[in-house]
N, CA and C of each residue as an Amber inpcrd file, in Angstrom:
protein
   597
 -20.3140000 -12.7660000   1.8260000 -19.3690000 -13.1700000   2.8570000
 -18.0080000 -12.5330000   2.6070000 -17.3230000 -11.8690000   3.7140000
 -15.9140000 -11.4700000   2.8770000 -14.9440000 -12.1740000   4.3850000
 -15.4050000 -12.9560000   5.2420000 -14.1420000 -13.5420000   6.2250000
 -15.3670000 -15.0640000   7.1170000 -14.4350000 -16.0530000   6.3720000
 -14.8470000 -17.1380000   7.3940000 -13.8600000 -17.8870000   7.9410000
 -14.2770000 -18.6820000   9.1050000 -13.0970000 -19.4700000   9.8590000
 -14.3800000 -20.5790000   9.8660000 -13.7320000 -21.5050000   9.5830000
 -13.9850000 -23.2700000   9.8700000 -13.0640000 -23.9210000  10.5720000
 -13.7830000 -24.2520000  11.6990000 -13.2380000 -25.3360000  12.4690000
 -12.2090000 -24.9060000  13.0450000 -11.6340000 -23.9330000  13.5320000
  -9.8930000 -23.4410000  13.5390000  -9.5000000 -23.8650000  14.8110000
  -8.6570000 -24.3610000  15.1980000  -7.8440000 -25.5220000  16.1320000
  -6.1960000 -25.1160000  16.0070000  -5.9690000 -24.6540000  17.4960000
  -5.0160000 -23.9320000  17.9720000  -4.2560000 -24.5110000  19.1950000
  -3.3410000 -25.0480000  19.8640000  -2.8600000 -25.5840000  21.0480000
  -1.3050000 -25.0020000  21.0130000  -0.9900000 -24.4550000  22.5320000
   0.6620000 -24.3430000  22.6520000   0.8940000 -25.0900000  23.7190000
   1.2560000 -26.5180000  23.4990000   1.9900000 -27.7530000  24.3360000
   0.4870000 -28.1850000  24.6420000   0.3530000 -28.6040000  25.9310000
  -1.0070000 -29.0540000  26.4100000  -2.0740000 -28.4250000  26.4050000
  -2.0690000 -26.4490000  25.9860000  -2.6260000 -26.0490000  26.7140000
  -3.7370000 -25.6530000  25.1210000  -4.8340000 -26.0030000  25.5170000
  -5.7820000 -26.0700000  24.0140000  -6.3120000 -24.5860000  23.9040000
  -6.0480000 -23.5480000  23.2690000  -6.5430000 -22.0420000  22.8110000
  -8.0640000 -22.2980000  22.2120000  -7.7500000 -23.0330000  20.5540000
  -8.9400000 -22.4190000  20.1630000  -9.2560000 -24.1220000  19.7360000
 -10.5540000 -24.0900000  20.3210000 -10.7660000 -25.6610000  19.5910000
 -12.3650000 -25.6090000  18.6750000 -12.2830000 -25.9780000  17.1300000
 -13.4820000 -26.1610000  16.0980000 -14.3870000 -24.5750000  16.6890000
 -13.0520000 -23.1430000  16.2730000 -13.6000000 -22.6070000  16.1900000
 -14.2500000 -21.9180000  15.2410000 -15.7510000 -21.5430000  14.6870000
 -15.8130000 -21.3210000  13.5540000 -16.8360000 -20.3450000  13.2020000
 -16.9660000 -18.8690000  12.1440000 -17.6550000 -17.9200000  12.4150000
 -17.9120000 -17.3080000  11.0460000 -18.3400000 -16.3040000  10.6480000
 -18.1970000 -15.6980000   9.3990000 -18.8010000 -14.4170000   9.0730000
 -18.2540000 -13.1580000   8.3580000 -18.3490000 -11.8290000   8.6880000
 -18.7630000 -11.7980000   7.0720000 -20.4200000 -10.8530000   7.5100000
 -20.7730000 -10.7120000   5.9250000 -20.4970000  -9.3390000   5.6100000
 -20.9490000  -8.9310000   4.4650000 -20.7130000  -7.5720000   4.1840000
 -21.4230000  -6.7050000   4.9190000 -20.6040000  -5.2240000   5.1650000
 -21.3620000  -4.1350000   5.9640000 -21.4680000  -4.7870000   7.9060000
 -21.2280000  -6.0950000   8.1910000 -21.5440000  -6.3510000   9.2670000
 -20.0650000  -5.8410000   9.9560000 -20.8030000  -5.4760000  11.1130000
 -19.6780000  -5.4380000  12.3510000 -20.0310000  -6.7560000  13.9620000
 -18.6590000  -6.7800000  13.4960000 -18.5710000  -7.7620000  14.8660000
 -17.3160000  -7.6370000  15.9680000 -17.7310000  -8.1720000  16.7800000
 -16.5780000  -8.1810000  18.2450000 -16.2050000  -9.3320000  18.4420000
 -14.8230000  -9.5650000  18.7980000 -14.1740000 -10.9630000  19.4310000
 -13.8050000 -10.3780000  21.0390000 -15.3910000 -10.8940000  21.9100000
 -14.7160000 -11.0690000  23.4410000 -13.9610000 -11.8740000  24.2750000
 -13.7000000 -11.6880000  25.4560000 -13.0560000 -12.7400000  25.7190000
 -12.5910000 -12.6850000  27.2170000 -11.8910000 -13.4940000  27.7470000
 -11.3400000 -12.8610000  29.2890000  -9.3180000 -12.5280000  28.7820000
  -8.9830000 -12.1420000  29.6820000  -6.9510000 -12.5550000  29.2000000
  -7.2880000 -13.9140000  29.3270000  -6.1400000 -13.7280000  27.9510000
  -5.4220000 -15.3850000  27.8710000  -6.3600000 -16.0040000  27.3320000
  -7.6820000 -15.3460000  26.7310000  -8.5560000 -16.9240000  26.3910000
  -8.0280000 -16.7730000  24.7370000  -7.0490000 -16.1900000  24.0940000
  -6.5840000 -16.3240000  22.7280000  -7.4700000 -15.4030000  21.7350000
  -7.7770000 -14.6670000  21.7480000  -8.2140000 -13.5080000  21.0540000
  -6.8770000 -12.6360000  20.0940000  -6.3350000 -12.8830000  20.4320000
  -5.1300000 -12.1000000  19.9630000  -4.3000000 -13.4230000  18.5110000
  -4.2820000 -14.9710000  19.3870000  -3.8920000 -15.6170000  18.8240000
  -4.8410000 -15.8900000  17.2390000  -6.1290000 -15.6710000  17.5950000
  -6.9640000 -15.9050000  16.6820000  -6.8790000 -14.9120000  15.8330000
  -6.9890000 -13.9410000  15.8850000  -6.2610000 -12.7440000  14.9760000
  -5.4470000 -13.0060000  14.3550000  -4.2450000 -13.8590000  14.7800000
  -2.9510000 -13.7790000  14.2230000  -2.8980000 -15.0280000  13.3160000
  -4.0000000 -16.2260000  13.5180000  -4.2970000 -16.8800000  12.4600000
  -5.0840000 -16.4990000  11.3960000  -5.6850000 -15.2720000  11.3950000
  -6.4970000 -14.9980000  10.0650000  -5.5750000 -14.0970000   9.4280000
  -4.6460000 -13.5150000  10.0810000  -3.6500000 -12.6760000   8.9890000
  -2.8500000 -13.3690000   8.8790000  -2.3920000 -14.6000000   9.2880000
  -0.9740000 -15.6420000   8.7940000   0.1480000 -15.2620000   9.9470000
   0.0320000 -14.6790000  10.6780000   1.4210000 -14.7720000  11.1440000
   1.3390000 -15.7600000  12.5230000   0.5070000 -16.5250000  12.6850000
   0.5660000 -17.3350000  13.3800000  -0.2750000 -18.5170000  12.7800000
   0.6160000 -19.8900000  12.5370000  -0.2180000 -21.0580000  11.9440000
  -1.1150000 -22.0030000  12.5450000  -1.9080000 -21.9280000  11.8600000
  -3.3530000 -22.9740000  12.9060000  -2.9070000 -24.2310000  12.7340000
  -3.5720000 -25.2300000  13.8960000  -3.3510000 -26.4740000  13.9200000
  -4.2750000 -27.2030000  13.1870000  -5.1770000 -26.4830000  12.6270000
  -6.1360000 -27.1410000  11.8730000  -7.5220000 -26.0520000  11.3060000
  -8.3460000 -26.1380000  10.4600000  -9.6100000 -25.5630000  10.2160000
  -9.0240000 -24.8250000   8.9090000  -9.8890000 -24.0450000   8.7520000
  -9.7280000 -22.9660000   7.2300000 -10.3340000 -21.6630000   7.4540000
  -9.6530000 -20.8210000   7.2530000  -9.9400000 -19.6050000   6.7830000
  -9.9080000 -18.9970000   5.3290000 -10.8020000 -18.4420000   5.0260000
 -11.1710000 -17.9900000   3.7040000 -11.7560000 -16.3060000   3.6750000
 -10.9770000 -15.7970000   2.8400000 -10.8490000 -14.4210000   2.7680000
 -11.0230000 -14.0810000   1.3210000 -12.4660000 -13.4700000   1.5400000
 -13.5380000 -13.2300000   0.0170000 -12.5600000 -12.6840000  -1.4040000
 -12.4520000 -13.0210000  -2.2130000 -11.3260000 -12.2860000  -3.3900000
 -11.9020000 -10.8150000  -3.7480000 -10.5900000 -10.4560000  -3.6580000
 -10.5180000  -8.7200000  -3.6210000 -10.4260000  -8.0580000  -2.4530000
 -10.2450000  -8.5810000  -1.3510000 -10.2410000  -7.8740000   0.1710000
  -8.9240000  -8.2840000   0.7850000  -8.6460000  -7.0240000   1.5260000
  -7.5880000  -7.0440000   2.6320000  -7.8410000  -7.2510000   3.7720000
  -6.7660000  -7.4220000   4.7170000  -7.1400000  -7.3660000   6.1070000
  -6.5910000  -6.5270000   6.5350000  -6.5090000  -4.9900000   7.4940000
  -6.0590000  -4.0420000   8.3920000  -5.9360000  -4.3880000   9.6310000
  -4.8570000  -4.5530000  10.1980000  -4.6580000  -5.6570000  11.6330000
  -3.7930000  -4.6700000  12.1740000  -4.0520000  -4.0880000  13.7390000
  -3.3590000  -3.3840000  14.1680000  -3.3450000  -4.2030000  15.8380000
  -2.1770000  -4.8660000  15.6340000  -1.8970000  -5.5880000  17.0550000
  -1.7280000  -4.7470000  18.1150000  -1.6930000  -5.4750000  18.9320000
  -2.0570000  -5.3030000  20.3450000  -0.6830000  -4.6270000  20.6710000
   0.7460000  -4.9740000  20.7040000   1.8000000  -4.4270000  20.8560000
   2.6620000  -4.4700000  19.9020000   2.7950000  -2.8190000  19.4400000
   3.5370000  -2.5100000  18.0960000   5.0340000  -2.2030000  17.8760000
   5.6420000  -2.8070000  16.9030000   7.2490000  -2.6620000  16.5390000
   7.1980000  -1.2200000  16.3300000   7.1680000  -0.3010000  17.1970000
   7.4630000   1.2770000  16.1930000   8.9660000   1.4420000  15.8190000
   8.8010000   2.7330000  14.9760000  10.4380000   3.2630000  14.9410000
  10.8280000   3.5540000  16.0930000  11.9580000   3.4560000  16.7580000
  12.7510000   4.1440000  17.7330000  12.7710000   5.9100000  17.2170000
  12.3690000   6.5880000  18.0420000  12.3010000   8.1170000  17.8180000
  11.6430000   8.3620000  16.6210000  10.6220000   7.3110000  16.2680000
   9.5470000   7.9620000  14.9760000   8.9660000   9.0120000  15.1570000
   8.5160000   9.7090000  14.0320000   7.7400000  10.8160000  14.1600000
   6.1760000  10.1270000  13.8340000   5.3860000  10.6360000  13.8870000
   3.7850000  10.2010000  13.7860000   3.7300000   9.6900000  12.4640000
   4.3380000  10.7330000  11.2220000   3.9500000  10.6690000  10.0270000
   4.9930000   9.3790000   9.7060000   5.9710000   9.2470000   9.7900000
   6.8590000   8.3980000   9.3230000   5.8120000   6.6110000   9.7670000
   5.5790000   7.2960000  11.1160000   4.7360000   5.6880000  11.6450000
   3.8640000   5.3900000  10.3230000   3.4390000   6.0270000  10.2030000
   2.3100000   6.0340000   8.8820000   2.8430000   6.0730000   7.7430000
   3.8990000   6.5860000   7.5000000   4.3480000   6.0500000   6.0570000
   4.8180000   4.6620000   5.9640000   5.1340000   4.0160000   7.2710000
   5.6640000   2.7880000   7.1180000   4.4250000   1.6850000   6.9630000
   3.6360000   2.3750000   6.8210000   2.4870000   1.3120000   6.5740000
   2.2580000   1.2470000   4.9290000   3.0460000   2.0910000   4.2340000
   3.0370000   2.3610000   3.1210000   4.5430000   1.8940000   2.2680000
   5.1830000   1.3110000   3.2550000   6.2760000   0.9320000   2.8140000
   7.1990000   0.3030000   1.5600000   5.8180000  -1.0420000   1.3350000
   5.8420000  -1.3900000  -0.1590000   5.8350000  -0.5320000  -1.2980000
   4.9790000   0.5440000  -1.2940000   4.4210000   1.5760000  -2.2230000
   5.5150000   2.4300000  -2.5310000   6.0330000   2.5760000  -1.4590000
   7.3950000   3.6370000  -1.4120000   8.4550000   2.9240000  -2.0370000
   9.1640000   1.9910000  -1.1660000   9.7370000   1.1830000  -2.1570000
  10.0140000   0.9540000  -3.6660000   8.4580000   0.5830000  -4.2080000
   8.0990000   0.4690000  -5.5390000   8.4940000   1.7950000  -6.4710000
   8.0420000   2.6020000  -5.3790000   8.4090000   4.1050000  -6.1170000
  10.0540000   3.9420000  -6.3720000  10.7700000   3.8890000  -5.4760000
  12.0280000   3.8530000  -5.6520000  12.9110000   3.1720000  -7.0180000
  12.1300000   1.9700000  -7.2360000  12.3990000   1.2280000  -7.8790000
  12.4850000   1.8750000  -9.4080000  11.1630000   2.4200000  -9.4340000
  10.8340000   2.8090000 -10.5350000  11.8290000   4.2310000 -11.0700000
  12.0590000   4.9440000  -9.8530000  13.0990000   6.1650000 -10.2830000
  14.4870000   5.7380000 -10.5060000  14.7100000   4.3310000 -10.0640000
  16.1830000   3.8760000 -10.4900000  16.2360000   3.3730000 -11.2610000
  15.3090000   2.8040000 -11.7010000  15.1810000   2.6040000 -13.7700000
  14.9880000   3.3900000 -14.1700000  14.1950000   4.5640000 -14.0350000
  14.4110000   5.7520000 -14.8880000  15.7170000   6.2710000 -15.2580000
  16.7600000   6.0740000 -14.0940000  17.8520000   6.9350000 -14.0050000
  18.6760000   5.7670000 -14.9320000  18.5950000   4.3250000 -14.8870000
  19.4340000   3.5070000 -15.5790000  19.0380000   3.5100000 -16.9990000
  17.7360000   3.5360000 -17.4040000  17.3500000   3.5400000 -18.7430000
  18.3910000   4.7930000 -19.4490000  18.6420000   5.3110000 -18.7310000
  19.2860000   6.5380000 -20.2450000  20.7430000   6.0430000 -20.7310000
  21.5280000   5.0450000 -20.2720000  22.3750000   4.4520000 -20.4180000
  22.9690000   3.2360000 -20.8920000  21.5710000   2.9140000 -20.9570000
  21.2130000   1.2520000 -21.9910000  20.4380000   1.4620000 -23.2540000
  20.7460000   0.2550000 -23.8240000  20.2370000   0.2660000 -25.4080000
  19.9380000  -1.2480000 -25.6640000  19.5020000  -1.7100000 -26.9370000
  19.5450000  -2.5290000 -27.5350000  18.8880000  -3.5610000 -26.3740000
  18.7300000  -4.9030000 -26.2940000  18.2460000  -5.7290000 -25.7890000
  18.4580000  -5.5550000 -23.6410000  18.9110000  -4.6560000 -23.4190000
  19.1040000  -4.8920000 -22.1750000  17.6420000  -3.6200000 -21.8790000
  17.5400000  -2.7590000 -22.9820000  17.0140000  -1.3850000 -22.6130000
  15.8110000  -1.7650000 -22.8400000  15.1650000  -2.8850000 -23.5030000
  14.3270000  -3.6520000 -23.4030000  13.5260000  -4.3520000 -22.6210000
  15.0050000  -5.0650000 -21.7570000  14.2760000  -6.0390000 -20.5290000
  14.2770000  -5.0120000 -19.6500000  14.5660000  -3.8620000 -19.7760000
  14.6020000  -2.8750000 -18.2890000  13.6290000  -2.1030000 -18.4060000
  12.8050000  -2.1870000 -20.0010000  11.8200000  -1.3530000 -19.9630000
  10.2040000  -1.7960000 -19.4260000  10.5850000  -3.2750000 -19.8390000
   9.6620000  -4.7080000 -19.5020000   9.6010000  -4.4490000 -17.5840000
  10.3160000  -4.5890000 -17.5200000  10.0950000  -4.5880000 -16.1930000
   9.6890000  -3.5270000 -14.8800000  10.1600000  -2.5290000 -15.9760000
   9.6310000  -1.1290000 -15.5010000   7.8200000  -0.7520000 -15.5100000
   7.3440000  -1.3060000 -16.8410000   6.2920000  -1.1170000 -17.0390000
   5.5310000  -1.7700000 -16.2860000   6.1970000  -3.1430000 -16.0680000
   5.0900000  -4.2200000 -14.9530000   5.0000000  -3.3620000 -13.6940000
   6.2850000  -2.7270000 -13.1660000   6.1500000  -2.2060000 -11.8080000
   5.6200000  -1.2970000 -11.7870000   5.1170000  -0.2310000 -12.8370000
   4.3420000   0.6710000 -13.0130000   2.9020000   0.9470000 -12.9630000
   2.5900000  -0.6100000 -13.7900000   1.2390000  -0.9990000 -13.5560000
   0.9630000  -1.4200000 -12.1740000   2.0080000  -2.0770000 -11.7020000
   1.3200000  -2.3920000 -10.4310000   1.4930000  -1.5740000  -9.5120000
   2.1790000  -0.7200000  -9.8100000   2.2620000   1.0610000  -8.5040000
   0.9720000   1.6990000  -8.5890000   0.5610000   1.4240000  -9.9240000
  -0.7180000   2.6550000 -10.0200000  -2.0210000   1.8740000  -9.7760000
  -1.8730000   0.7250000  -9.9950000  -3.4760000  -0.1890000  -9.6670000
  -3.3450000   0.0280000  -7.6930000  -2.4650000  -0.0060000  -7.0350000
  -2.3440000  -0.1680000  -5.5340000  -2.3230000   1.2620000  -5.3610000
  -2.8970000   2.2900000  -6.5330000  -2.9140000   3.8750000  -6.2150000
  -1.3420000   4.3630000  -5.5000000  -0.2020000   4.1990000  -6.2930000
   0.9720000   4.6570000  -5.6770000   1.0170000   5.9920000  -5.7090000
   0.4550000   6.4940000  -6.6410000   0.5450000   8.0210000  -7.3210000
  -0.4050000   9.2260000  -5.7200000  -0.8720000   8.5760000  -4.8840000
  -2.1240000   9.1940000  -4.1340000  -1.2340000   8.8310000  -2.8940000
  -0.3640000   8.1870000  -2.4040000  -0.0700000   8.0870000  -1.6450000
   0.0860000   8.1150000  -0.5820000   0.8370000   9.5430000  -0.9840000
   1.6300000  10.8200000   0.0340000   0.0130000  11.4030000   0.3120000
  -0.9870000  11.4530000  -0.4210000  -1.6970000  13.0760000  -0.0150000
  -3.0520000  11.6680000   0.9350000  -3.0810000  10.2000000   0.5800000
  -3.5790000   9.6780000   2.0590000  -3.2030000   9.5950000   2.9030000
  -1.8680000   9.1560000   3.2210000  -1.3450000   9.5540000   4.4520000
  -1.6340000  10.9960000   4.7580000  -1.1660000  11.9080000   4.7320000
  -1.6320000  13.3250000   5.2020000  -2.8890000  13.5700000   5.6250000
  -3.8510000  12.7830000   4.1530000  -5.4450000  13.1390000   4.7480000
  -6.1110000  12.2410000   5.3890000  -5.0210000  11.0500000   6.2290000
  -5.2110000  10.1260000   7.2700000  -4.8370000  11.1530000   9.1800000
  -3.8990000  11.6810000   8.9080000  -3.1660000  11.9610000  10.2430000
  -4.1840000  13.5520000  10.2190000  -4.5630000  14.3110000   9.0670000
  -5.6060000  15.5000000   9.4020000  -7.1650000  15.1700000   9.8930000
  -7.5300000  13.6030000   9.0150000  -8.2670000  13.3380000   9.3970000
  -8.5470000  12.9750000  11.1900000  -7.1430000  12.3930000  11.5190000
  -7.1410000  11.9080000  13.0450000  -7.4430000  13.4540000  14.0110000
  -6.8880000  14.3630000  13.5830000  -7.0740000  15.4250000  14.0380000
  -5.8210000  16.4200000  14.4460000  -4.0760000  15.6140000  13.8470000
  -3.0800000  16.2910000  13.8160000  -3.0020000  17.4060000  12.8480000
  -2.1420000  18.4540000  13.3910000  -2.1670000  19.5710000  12.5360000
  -0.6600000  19.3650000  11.6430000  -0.0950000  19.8820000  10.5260000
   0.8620000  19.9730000   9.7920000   1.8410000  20.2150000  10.5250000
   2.4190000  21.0030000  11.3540000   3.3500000  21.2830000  12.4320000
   3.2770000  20.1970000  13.2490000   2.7450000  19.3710000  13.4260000
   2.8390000  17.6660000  14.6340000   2.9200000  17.1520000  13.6730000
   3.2350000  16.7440000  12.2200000   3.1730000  15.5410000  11.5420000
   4.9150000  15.1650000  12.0010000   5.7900000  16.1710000  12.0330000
   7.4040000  15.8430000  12.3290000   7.4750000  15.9910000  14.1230000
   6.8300000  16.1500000  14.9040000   6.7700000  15.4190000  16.0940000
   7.1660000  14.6390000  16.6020000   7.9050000  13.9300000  17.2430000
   8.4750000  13.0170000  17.5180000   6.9150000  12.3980000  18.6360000
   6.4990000  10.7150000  18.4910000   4.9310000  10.6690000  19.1530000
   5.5730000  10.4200000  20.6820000   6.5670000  10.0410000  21.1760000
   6.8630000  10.4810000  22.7450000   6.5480000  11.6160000  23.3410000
   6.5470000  12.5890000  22.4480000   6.5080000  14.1230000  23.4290000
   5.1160000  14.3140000  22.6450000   4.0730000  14.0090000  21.9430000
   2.8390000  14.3240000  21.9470000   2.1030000  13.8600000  23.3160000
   1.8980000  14.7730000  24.3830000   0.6220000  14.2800000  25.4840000
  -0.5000000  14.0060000  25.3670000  -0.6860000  13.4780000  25.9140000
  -2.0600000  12.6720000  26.1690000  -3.2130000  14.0130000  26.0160000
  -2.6620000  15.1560000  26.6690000  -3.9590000  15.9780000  26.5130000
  -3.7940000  16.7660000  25.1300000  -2.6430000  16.4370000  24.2430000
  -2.2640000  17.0520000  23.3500000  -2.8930000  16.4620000  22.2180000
  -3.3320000  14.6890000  22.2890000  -3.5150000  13.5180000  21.8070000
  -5.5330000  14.3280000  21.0760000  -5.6240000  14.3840000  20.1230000
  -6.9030000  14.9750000  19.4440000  -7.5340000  13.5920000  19.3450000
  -7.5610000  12.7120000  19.6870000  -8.4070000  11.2390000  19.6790000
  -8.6540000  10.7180000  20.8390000  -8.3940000  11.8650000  21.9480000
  -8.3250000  11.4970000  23.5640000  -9.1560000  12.9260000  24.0380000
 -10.1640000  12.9230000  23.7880000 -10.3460000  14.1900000  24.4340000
 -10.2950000  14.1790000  26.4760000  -9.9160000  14.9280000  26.9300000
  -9.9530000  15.3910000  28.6580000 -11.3900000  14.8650000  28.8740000
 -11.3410000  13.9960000  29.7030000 -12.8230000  14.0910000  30.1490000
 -13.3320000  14.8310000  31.6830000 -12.9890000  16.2170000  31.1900000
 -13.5840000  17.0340000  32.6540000 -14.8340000  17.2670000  32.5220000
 -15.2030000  17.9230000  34.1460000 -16.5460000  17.6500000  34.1970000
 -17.4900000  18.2270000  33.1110000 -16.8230000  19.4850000  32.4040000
 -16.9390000  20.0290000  31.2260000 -17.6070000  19.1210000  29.9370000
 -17.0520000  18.2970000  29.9440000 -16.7810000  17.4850000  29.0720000
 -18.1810000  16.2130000  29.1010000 -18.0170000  15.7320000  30.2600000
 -18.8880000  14.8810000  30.5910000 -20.1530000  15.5580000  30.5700000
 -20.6810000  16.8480000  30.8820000 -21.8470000  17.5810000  30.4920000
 -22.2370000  17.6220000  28.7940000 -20.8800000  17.7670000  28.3810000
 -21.6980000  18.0770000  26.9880000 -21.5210000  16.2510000  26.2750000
 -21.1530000  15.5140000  26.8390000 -20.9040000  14.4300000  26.1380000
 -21.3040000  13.1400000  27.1180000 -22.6520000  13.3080000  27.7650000
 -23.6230000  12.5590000  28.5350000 -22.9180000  10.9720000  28.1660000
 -22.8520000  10.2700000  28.7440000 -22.8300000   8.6850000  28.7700000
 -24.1470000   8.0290000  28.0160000 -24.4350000   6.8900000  26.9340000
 -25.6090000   6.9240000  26.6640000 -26.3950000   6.1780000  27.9290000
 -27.5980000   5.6760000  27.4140000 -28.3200000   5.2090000  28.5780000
 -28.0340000   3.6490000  28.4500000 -28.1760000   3.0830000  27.1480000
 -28.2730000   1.7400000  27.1250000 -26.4210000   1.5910000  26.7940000
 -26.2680000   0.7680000  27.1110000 -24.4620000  -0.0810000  27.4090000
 -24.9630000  -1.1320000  25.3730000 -23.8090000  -0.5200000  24.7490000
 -23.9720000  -1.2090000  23.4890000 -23.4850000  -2.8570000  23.5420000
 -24.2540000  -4.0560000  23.1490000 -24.2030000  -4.8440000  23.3730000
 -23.3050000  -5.3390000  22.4030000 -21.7670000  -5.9580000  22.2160000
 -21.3690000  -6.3000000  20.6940000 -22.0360000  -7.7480000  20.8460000
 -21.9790000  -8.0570000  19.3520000 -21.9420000  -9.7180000  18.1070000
 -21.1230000  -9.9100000  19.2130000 -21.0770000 -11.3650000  19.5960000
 -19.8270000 -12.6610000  20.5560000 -19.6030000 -13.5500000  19.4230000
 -18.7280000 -13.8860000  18.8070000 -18.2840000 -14.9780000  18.4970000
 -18.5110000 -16.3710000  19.5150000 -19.0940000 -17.3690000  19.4020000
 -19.3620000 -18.7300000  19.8900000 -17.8220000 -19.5230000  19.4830000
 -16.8760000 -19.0000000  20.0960000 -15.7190000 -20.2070000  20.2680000
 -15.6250000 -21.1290000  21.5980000 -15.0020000 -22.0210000  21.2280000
 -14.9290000 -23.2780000  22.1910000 -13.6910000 -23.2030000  22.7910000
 -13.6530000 -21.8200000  23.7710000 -12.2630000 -21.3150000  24.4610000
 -11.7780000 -22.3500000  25.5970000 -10.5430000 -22.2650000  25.8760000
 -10.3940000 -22.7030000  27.2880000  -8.8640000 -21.7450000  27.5810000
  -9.1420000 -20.8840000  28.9330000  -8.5420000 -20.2150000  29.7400000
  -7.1950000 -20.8290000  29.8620000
């Protein structure tokens, strides 16, 4: 098992979202949360990553796993570039880095018991830069945005002026297109979650 919800119970004023809703995602499985607007799909999301608090039930998230949550409408940078969007997902890491080069730069100037606690603390942040792979960073991001299908010259792009037909995760669907990339025959059916919605 690496994600369950028990019972999860949700209301804003009268109006009841999610009531004793409850499900659980094993390993390797894929699943879908359908829904109509407004039946709280979004809200339910936002109770399994915390940023929205349930009125009741439990969620439990297997030890050793993350969650990757990419909402529905995103805070970007004002005039970000693609890559920067993506480094900010890396933000902590960077940070940490920082940290660590400004104790480097303070250590040469201390001694005796202070050069101590600054070394103590350096080392903890060290260990924990390199267990969260700080050192690899920079070259996943890169081999995230090559993987998407941007070239090195679009990583400083500003993503307003990338077009849609420019967009390598959007291909044109001309008639071209639709020949070599047939529709299948059968319509893929997703997993439904069984919640006790109300509109």
């Amino acid at each position: 098992m690496i994600l369950a919800c028990h019972n999860l119970k949700k209301s804003f004023g009268d109006r009841i979202i999610v009531d004793t809703g409850s499900f659980h995602i094993e390993e390797r499985e894929k699943a879908a949360l359908v829904g109509v607007n407004g039946a709280g799909k979004s809200t339910i999301f936002k109770m399994i990553i915390g940023e929205e608090p349930s009125d009741g039930g439990e969620i439990i998230l297997a030890k050793g796993r993350s969650i990757g949550y990419l909402a529905q409408h995103q805070n970007l940078i004002p005039n970000g570039t693609i890559y920067e969007e993506l480094r900010s997902a890396k933000a902590d890491i960077i940070e940490m880095e920082q940290q660590l080069r400004s104790i480097e730069h303070e250590l040469q100037s201390l001694s005796g018991e202070e050069l101590n606690a600054r070394l103590e603390t350096y080392n903890r942040l060290q260990s924990q830069f390199e267990s969260q792979n700080g050192y690899a960073c920079e070259s996943e991001i890169i081999g995230v945005l090559k993987g998407l299908g941007f070239t090195e010259e679009e990583f400083s792009k500003n993503r307003y002026f990338i077009r849609w037909t420019e967009n390598p995760c959007r291909p044109r669907e001309t008639s071209s297109y639709r020949s070599r990339h047939p529709a299948p025959r059968r319509a893929y059916k997703p997993f439904r979650f069984k919640f006790d919605l109300m509109a």
